[in-house]
C-alpha positions as CSV (number, residue, x, y, z in Angstrom):
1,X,-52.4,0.8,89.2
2,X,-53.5,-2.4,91.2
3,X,-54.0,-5.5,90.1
4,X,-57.4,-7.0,92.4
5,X,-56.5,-10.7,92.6
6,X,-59.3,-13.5,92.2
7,X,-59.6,-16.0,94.9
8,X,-59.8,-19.2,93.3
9,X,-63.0,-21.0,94.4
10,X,-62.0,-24.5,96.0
11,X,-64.0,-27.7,94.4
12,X,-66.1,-30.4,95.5
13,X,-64.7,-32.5,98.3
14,X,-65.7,-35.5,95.5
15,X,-64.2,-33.4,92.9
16,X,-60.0,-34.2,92.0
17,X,-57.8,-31.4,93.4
18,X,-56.6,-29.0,90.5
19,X,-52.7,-28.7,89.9
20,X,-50.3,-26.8,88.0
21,X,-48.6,-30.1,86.5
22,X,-48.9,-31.9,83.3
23,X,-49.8,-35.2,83.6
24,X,-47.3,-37.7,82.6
25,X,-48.2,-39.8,79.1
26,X,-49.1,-43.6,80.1
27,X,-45.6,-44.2,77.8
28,X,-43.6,-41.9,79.5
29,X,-41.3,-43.5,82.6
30,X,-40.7,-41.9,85.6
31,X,-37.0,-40.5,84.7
32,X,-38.6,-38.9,81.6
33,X,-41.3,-37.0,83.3
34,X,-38.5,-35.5,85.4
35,X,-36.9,-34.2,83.1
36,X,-39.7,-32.9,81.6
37,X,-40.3,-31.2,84.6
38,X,-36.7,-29.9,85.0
39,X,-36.9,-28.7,81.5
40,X,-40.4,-26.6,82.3
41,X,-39.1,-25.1,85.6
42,X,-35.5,-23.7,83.2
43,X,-38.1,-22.4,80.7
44,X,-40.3,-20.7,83.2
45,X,-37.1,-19.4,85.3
46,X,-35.3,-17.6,82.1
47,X,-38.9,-16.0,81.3
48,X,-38.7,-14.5,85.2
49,X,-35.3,-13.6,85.2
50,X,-35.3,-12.1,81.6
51,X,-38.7,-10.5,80.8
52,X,-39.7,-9.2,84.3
53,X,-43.2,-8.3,84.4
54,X,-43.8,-9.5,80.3
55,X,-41.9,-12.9,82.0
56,X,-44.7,-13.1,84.3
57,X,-47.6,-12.4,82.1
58,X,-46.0,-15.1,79.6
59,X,-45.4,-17.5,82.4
60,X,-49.9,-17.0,83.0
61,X,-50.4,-18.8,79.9
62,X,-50.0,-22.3,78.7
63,X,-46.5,-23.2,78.7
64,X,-44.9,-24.3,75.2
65,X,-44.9,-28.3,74.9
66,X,-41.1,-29.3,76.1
67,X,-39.7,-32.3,74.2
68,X,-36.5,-34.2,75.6
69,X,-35.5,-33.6,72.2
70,X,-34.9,-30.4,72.9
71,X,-31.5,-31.2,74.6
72,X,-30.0,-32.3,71.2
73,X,-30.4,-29.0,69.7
74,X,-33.1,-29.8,67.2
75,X,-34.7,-26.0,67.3
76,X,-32.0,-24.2,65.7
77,X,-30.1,-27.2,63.4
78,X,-31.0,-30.8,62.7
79,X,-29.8,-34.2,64.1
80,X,-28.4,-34.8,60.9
81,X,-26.6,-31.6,60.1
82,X,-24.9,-32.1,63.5
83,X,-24.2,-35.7,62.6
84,X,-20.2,-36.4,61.7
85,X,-19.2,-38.0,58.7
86,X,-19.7,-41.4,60.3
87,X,-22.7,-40.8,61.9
88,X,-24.3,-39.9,58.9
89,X,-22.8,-42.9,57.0
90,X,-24.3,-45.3,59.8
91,X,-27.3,-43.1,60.7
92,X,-26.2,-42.8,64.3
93,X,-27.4,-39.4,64.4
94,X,-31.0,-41.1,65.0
95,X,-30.4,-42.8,67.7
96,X,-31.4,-40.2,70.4
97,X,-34.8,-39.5,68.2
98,X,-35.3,-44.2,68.1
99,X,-34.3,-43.6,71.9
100,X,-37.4,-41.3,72.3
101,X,-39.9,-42.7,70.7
102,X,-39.2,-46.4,72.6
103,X,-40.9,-45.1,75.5
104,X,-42.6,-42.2,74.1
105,X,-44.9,-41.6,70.9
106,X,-43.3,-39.1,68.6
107,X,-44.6,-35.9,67.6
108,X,-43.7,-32.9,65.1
109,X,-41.9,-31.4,68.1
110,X,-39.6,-34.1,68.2
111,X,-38.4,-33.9,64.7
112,X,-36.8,-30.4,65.1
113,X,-36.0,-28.0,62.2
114,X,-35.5,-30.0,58.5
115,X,-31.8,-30.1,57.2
116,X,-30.2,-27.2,55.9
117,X,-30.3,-28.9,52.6
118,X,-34.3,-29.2,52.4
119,X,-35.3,-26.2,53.4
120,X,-37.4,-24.2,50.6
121,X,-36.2,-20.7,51.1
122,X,-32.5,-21.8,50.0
123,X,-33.7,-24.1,47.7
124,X,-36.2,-21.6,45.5
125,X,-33.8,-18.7,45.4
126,X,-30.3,-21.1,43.7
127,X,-33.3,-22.9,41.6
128,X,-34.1,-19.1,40.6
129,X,-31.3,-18.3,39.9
130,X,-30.0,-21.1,37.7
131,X,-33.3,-20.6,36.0
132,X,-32.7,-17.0,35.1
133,X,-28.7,-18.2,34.3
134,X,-30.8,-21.1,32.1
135,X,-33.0,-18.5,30.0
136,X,-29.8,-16.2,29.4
137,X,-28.2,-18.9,28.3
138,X,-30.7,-20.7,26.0
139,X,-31.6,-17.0,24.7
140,X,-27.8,-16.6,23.6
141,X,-27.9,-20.0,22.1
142,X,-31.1,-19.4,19.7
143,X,-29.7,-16.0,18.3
144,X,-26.5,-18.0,17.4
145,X,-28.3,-21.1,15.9
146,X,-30.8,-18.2,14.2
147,X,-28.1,-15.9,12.8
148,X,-26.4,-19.3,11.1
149,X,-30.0,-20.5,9.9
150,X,-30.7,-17.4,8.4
151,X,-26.9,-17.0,6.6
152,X,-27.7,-20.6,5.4
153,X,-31.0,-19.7,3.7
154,X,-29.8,-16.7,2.1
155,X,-27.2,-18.7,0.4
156,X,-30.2,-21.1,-1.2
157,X,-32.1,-20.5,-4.1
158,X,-36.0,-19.3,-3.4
159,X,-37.1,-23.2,-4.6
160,X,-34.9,-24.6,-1.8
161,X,-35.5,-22.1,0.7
162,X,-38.9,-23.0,0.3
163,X,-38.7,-26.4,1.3
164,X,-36.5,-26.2,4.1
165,X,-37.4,-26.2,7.4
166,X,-38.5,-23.6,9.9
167,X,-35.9,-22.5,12.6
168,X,-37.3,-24.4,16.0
169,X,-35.1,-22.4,19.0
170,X,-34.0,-24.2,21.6
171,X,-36.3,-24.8,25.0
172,X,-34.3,-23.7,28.5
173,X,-34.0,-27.3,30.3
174,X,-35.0,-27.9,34.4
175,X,-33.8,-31.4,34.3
176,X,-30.0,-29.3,33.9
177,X,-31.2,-26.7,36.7
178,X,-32.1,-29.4,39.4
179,X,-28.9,-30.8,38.7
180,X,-27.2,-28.1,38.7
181,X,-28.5,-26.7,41.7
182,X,-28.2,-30.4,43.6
183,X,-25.1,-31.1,42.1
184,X,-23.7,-33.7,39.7
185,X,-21.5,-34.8,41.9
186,X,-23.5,-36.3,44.5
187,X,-26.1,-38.0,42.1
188,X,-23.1,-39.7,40.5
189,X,-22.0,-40.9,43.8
190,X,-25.3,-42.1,44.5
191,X,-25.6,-44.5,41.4
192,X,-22.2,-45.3,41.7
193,X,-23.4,-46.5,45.3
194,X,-26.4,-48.3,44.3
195,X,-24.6,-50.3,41.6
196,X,-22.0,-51.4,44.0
197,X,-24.4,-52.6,45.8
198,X,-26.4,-54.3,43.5
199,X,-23.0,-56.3,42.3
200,X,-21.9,-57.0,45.4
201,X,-25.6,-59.0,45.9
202,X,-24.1,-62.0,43.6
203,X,-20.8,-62.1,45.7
204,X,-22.6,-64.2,49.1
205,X,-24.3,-66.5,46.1
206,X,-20.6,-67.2,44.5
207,X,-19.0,-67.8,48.3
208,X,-21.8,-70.0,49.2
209,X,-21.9,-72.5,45.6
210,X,-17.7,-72.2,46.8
211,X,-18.1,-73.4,50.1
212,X,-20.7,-76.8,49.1
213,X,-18.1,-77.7,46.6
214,X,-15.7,-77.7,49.2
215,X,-17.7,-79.6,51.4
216,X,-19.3,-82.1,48.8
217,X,-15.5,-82.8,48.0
218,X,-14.9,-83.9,52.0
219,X,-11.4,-82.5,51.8
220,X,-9.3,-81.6,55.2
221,X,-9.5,-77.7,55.9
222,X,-5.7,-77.2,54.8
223,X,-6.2,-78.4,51.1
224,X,-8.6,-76.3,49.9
225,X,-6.4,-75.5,47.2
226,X,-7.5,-76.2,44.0
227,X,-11.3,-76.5,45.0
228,X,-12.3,-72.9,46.4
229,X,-10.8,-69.4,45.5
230,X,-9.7,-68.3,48.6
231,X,-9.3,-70.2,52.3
232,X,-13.4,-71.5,53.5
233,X,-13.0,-69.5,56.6
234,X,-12.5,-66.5,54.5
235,X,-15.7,-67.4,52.6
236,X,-17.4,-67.4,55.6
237,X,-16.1,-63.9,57.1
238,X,-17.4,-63.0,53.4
239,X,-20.7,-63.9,53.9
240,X,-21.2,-61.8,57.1
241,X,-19.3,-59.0,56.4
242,X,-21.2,-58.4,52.8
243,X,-24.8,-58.1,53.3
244,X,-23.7,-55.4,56.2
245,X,-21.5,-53.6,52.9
246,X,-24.1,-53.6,51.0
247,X,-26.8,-52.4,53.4
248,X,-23.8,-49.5,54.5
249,X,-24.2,-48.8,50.3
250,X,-28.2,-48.8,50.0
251,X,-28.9,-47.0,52.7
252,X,-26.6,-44.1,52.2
253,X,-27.2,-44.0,48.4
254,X,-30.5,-44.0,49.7
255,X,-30.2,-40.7,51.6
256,X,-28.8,-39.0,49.0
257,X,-31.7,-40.4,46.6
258,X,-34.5,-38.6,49.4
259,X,-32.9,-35.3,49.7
260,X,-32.5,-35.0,45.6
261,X,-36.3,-36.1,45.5
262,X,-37.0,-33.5,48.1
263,X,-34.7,-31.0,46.4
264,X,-36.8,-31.7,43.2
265,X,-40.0,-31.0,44.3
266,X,-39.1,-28.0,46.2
267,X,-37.8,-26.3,43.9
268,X,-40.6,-27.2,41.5
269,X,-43.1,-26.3,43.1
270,X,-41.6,-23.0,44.2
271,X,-41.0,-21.8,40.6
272,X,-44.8,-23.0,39.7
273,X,-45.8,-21.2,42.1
274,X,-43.6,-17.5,41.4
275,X,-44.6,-17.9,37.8
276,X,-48.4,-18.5,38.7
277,X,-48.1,-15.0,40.5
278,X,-47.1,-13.1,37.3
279,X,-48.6,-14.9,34.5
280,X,-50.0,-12.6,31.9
281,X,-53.9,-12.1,31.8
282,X,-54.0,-14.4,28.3
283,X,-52.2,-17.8,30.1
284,X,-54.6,-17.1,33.1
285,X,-57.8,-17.8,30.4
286,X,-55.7,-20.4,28.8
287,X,-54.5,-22.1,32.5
288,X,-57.5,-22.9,34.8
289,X,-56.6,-22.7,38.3
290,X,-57.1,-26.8,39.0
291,X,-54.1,-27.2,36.2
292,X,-51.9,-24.7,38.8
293,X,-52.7,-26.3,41.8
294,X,-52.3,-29.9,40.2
295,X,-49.1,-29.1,38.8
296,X,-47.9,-27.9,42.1
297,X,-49.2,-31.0,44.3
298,X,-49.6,-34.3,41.8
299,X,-47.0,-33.8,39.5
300,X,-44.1,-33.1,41.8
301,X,-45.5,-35.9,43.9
302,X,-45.3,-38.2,41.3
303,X,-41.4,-36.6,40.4
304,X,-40.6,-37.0,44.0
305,X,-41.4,-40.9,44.3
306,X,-39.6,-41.6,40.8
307,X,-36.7,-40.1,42.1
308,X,-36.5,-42.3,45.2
309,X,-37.2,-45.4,43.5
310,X,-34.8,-44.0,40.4
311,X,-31.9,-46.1,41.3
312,X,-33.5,-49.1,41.2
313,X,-35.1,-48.5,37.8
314,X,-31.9,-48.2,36.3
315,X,-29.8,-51.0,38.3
316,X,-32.6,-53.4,37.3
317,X,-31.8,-54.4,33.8
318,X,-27.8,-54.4,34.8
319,X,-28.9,-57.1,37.6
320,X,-30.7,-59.0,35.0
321,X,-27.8,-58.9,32.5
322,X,-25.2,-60.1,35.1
323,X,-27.8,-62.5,36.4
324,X,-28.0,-64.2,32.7
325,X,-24.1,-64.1,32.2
């Protein structure tokens, strides 16, 4: 079989010559687009060496986009799930990505695969089964509580057992599931992180009323005793060193705060969305397919955001009660 090869029809002398390269982005500098370049020509040399004649037909087409990012290993994990434990207390992991995008604009293809943690296939099948594990349990609970309602009532005369109340089982709780499946652990260390935080906010307004009454009181450096706490220069080391502590504190009970919120809605959504697909034919007349969809988009939004802004809803009123002390 032969292959008849088309001569390509040479332009316009007034016409720009064509050409096989990408042209560079207006941000990009001149050691990016090599490397660009040098990642293209690897691509398009593997494809050759590895898929012969399939290599060349592949290599006819438009190339996939190459990111620099690609060096970091963002297509198979995340910058952050390769981060070490100080990276990710720092955020250093991000530095390569905020290295990027100073000279380039940043695209999907940049970002790389989500975090282990946030991906919905993981997250859907524990949240489904803690669900199931949930029903079993709350099932086992309302025949107990049933069989001790009913041994109460038979004990009571028909007048009484008249007028007491109905049995009213028990409903199987997601708040327990999503923490559950999250894990306790870390939300507590998150609050735990936020309200250290929060309290450490008074300690630069303490050193700083400390230091003007030392100063007001125009007393040599070396007898400090007896008008500040500790040595002024101390006070003053205090002063930088805690609002980078208490940023450190935020921002990492901060992280943990996004990945629950992400966590949440996940696995929301993903279990609205399995019980939408075998809901009997009498919730389908009594459920309209808005109230799904709704459920599924608005609803988990709105749980999502409450969850990220959650810690400061509950640190608020401890600020204001320390703040009034």
């Amino acid at each position: 079989m032969t292959v008849k090869e088309e001569s390509a029809t040479p332009p316009p002398p007034g016409e720009p010559q064509p050409t096989d390269t990408v042209p560079p982005s207006p941000n990009s500098s001149s050691e990016d687009v090599e490397e660009v370049e040098m990642f293209a020509n690897e691509i398009s040399e593997e494809k050759l060496a590895s898929g012969g004649a399939a290599g060349i037909e592949d290599s006819d087409r438009d190339p996939p986009r190459v990111s620099l990012m690609d060096r970091h290993g963002i297509r198979t994990q995340s910058l952050e799930d390769q981060a070490s434990c100080l990276s990710d207390w720092f955020l250093a992991y991000l530095n390569p990505l905020l290295k990027h995008g100073s000279s380039n604009v940043i695209d999907a293809d940049d970002i790389g695969v989500p975090s282990e943690q946030d991906r919905a296939g993981p997250t859907f099948e524990l949240a489904h089964n803690l669900w199931e594990a949930e029903m079993e349990r709350t099932r086992l609970i309302n025949e107990t509580r049933k069989a001790k309602h009913d041994a109460k009532l038979a004990k009571m005369s028909d007048a009484k057992r008249a007028k007491a109340r109905a049995f009213k089982p028990a409903e199987p709780s997601v708040a327990r599931i999503l923490l559950r499946g999250y894990g306790r652990g870390k939300c507590a260390l998150a609050m735990f992180l936020y309200i250290c935080s929060a309290m450490l906010n008074f300690l630069p307004v303490l050193l700083l009323n400390d230091l003007v009454s030392f100063f007001e009181a125009g007393a040599p450096i070396n007898d400090w005793r007896g008008i500040t706490r500790v040595h002024p220069w101390v006070e003053v080391v205090g002063l930088g060193l805690t609002p980078l502590l208490v940023s450190l504190l935020q921002t990492r009970s901060m992280v943990v705060f996004q990945h629950l919120a992400i966590f949440v809605r996940t696995a929301v959504s993903t279990l609205l969305y399995e019980k939408s697909l075998c809901i009997s034919a009498a919730g389908r007349a009594a459920t309209s397919t808005g109230q799904v969809v709704n459920m599924m988009s608005n609803d988990t939004t709105q749980l999502q955001r409450f969850i990220q802004f959650g810690g400061m809803t509950m640190v608020a009123p401890l600020q204001i009660i320390v703040a009034l002390a």
